[in-house]
PDB file of N, CA, C and O in Angstrom, chain B, residues numbered from 101:
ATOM      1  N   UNK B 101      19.963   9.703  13.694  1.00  0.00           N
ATOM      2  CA  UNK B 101      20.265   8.367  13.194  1.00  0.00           C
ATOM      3  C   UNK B 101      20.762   8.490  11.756  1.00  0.00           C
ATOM      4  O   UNK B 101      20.478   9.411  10.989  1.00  0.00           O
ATOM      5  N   UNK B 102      21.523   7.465  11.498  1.00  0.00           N
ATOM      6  CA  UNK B 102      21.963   7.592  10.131  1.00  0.00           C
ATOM      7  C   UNK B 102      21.409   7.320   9.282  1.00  0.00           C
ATOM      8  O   UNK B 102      20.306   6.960   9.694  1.00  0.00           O
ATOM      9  N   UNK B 103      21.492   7.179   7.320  1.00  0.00           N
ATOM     10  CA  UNK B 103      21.001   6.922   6.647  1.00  0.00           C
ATOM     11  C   UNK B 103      20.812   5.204   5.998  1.00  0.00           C
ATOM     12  O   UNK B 103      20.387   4.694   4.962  1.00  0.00           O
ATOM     13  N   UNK B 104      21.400   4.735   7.286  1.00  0.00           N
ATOM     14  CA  UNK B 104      21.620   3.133   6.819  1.00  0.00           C
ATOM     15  C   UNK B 104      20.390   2.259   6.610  1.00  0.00           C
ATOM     16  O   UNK B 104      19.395   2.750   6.075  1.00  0.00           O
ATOM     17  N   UNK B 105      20.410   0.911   7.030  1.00  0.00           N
ATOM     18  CA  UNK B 105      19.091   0.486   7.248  1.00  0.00           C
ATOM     19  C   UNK B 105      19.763  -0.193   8.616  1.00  0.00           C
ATOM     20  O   UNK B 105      20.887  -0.688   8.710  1.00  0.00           O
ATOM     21  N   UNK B 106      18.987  -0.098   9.401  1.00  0.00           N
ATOM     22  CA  UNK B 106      19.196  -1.771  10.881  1.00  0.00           C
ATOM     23  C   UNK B 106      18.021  -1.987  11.052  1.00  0.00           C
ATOM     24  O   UNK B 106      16.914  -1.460  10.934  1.00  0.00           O
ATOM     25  N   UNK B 107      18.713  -3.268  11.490  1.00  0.00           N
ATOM     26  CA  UNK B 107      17.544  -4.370  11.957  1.00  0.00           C
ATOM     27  C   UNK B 107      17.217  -4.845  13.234  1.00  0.00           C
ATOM     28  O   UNK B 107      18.027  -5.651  13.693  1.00  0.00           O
ATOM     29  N   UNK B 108      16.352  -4.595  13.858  1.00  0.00           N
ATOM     30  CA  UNK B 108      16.293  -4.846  15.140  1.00  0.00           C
ATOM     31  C   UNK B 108      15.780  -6.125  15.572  1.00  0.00           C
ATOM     32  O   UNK B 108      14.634  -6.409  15.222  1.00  0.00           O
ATOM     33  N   UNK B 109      16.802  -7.405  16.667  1.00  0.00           N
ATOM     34  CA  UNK B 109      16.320  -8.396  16.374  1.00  0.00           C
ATOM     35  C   UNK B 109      15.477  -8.564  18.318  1.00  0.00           C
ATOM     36  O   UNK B 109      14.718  -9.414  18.785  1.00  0.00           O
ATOM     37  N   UNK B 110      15.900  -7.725  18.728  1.00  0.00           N
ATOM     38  CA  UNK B 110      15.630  -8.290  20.057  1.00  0.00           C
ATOM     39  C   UNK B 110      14.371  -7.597  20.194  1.00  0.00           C
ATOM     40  O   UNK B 110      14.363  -6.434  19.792  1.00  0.00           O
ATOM     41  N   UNK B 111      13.175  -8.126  20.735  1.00  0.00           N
ATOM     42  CA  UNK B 111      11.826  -7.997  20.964  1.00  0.00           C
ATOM     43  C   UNK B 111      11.130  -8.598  19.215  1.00  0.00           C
ATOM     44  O   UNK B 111      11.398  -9.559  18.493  1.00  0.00           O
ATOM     45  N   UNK B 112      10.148  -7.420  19.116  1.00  0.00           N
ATOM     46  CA  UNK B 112       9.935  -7.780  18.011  1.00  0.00           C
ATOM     47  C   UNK B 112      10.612  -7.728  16.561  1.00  0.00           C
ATOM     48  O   UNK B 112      10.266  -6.618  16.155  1.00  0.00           O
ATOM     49  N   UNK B 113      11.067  -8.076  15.972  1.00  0.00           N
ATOM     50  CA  UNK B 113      11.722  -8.344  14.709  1.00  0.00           C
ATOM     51  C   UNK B 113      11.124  -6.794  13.785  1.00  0.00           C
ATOM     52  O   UNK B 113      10.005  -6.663  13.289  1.00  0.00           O
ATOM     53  N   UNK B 114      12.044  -5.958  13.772  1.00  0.00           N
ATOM     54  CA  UNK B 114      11.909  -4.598  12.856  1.00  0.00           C
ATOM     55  C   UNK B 114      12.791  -3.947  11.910  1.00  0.00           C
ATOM     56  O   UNK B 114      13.944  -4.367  12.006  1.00  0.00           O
ATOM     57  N   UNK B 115      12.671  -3.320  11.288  1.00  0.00           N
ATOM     58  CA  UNK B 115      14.069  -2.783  10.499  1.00  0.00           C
ATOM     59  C   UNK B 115      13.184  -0.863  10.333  1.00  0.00           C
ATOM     60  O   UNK B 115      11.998  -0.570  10.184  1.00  0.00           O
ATOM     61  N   UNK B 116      14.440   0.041  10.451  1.00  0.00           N
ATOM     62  CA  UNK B 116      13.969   1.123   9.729  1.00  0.00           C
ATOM     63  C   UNK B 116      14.774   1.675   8.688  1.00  0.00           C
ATOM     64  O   UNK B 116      15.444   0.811   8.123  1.00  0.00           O
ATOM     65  N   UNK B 117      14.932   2.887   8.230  1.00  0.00           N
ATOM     66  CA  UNK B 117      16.059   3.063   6.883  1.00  0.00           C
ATOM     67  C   UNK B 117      15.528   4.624   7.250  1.00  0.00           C
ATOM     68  O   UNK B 117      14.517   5.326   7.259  1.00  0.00           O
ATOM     69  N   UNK B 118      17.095   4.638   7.569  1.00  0.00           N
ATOM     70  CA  UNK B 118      17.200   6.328   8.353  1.00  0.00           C
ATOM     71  C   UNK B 118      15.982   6.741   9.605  1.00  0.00           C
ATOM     72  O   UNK B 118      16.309   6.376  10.734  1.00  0.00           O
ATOM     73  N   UNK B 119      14.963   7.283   9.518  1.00  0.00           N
ATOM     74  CA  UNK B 119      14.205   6.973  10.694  1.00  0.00           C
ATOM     75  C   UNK B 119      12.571   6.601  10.018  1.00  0.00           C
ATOM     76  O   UNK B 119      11.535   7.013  10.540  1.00  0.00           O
ATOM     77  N   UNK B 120      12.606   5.983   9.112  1.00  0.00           N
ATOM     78  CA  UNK B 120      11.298   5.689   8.405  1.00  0.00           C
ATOM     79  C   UNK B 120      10.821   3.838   8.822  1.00  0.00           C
ATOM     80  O   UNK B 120      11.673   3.244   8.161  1.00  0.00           O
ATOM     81  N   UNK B 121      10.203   3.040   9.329  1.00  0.00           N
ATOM     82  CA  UNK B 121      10.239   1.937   9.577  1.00  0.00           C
ATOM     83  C   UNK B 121       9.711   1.288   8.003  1.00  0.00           C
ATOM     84  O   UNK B 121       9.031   1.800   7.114  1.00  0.00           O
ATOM     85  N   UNK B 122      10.280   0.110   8.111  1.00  0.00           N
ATOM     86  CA  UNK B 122      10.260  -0.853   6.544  1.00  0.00           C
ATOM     87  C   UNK B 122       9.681  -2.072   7.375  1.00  0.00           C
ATOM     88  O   UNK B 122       9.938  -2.727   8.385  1.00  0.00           O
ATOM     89  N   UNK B 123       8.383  -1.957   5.958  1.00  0.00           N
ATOM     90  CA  UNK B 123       7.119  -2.822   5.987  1.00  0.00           C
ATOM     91  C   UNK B 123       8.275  -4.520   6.179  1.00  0.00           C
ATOM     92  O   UNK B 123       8.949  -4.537   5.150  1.00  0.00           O
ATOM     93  N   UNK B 124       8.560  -5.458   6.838  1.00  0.00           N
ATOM     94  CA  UNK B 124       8.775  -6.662   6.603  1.00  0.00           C
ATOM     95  C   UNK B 124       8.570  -7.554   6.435  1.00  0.00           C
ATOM     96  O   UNK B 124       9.198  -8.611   6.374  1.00  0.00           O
ATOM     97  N   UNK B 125       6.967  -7.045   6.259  1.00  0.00           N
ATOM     98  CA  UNK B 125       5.810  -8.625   5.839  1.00  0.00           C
ATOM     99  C   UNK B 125       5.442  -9.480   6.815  1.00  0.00           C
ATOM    100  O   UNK B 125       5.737  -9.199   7.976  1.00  0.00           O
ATOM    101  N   UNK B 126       4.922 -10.358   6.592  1.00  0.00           N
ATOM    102  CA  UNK B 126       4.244 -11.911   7.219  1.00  0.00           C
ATOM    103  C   UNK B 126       5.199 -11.877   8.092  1.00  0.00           C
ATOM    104  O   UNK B 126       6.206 -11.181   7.962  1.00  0.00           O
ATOM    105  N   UNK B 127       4.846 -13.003   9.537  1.00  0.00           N
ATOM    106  CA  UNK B 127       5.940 -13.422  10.414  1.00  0.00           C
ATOM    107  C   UNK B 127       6.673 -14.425   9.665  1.00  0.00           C
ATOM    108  O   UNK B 127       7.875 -14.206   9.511  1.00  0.00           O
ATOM    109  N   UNK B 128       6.092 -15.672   9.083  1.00  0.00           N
ATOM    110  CA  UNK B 128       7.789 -16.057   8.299  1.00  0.00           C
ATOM    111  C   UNK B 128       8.737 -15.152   7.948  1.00  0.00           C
ATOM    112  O   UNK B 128       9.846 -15.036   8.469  1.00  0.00           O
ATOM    113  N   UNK B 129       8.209 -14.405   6.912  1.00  0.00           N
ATOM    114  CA  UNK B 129       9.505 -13.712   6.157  1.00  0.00           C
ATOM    115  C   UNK B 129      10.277 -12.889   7.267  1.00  0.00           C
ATOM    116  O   UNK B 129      11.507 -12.916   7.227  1.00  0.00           O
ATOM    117  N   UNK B 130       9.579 -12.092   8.348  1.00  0.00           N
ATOM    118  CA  UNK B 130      10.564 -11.635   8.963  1.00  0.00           C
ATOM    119  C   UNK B 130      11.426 -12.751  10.285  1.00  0.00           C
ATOM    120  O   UNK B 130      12.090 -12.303  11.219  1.00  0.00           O
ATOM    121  N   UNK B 131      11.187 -14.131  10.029  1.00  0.00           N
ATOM    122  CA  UNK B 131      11.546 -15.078  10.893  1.00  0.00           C
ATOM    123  C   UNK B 131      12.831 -15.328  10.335  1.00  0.00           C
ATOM    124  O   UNK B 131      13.815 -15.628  11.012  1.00  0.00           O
ATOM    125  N   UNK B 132      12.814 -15.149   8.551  1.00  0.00           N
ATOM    126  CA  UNK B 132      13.388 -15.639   7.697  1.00  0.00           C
ATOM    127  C   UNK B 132      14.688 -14.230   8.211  1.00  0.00           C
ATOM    128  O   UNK B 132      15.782 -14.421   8.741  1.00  0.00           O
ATOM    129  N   UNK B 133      14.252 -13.304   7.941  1.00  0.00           N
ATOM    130  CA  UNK B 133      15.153 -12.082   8.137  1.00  0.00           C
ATOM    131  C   UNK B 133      15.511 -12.075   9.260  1.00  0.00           C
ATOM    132  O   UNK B 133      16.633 -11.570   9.249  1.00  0.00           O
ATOM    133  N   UNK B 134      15.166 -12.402  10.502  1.00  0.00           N
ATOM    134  CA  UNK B 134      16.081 -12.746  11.140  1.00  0.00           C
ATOM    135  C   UNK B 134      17.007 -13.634  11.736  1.00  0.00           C
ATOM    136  O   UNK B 134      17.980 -13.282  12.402  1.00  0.00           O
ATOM    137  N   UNK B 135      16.651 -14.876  11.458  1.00  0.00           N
ATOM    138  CA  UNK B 135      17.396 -16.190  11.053  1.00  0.00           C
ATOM    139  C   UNK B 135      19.018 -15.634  10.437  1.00  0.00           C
ATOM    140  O   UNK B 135      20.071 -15.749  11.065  1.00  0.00           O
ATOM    141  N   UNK B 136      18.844 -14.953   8.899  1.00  0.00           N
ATOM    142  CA  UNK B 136      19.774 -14.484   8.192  1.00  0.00           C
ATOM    143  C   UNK B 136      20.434 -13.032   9.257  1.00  0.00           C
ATOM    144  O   UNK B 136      21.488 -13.028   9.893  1.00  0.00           O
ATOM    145  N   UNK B 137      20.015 -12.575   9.214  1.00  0.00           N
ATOM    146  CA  UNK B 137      20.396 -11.030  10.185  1.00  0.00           C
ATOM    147  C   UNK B 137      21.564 -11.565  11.178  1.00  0.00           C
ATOM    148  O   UNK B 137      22.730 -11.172  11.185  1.00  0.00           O
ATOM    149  N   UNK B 138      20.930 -12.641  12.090  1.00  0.00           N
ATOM    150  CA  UNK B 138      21.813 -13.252  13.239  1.00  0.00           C
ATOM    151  C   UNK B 138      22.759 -14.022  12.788  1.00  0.00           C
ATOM    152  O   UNK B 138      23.564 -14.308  13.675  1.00  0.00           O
ATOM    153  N   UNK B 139      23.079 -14.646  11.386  1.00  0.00           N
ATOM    154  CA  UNK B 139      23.720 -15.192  10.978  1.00  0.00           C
ATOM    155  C   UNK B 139      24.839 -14.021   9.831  1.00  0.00           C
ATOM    156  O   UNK B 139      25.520 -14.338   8.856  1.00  0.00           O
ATOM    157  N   UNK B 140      24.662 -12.881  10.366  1.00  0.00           N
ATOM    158  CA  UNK B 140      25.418 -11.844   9.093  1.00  0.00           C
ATOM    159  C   UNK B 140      27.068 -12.800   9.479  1.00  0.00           C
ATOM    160  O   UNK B 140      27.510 -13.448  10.427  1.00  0.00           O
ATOM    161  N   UNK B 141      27.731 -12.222   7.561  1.00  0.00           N
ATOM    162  CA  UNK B 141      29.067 -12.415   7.220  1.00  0.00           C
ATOM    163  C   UNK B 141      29.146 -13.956   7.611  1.00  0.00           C
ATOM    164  O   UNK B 141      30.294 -14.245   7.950  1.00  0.00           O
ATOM    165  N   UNK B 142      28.068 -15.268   7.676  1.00  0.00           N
ATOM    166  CA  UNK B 142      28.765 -16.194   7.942  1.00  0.00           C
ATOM    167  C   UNK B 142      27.787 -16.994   6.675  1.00  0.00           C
ATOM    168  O   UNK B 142      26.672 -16.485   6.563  1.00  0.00           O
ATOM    169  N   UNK B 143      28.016 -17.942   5.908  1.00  0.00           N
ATOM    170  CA  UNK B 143      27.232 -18.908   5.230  1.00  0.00           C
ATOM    171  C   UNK B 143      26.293 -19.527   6.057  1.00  0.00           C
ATOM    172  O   UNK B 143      26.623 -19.864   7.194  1.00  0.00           O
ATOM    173  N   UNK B 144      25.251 -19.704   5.666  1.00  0.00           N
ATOM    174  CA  UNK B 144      24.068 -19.872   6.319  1.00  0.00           C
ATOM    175  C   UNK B 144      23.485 -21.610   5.428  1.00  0.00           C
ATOM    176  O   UNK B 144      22.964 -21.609   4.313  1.00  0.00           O
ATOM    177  N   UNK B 145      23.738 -22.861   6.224  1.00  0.00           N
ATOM    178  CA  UNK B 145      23.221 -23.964   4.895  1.00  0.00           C
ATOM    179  C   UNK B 145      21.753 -23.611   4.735  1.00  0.00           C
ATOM    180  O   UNK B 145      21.313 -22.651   5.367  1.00  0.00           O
ATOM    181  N   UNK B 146      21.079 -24.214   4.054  1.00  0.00           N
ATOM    182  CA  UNK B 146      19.540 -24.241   3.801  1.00  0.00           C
ATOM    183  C   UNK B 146      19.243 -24.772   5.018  1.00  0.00           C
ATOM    184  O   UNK B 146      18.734 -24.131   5.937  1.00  0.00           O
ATOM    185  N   UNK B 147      19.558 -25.980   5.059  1.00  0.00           N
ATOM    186  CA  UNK B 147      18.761 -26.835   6.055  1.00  0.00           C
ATOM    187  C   UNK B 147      18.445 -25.767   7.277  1.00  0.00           C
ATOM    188  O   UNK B 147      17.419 -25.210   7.667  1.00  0.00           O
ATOM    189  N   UNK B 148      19.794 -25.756   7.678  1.00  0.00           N
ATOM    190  CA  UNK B 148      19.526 -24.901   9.118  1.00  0.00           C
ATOM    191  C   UNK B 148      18.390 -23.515   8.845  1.00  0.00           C
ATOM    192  O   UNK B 148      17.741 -22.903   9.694  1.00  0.00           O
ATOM    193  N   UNK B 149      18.426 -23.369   7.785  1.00  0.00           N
ATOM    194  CA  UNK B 149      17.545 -22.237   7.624  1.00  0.00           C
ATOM    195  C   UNK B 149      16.142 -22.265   8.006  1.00  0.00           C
ATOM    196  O   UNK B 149      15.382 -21.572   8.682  1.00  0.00           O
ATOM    197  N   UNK B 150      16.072 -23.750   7.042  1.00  0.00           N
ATOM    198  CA  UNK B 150      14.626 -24.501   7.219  1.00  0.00           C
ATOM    199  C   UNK B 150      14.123 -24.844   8.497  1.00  0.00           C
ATOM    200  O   UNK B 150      12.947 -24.792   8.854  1.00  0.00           O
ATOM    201  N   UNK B 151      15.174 -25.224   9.203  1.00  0.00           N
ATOM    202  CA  UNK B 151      14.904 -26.024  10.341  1.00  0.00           C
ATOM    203  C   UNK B 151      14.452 -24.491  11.396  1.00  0.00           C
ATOM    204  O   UNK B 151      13.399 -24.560  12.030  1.00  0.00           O
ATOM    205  N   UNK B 152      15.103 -23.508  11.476  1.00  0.00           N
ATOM    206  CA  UNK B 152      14.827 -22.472  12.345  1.00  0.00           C
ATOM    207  C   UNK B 152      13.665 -21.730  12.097  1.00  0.00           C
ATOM    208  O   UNK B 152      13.207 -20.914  12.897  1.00  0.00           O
ATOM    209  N   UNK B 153      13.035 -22.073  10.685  1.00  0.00           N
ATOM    210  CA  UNK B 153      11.471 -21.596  10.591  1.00  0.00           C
ATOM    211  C   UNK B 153      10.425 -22.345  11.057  1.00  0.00           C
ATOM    212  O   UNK B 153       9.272 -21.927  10.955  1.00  0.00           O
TER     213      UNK B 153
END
């Protein structure tokens, strides 16, 4: 695997960085990360942000 980071959204919500897994906290924040993740390269309003947590 490479040295990037990904994020894995399907099952449980994960990310690793190269093959090490990264702590993502509380289920909000990673609700939050993936809210944004599924929304890459597009503007994201607040609201909708809010509303999907």
């Amino acid at each position: 695997m490479s040295e990037g980071i990904f994020i894995r959204l399907l099952g449980a919500v994960s990310a690793v960085h190269g093959s090490r897994p990264i702590d993502l906290g509380p289920a909000q924040q990673r609700t939050v990360l993936a809210i944004l993740a599924s929304a890459a390269a597009h503007p994201l309003p607040m609201d909708q942000l809010v509303a999907g947590i």
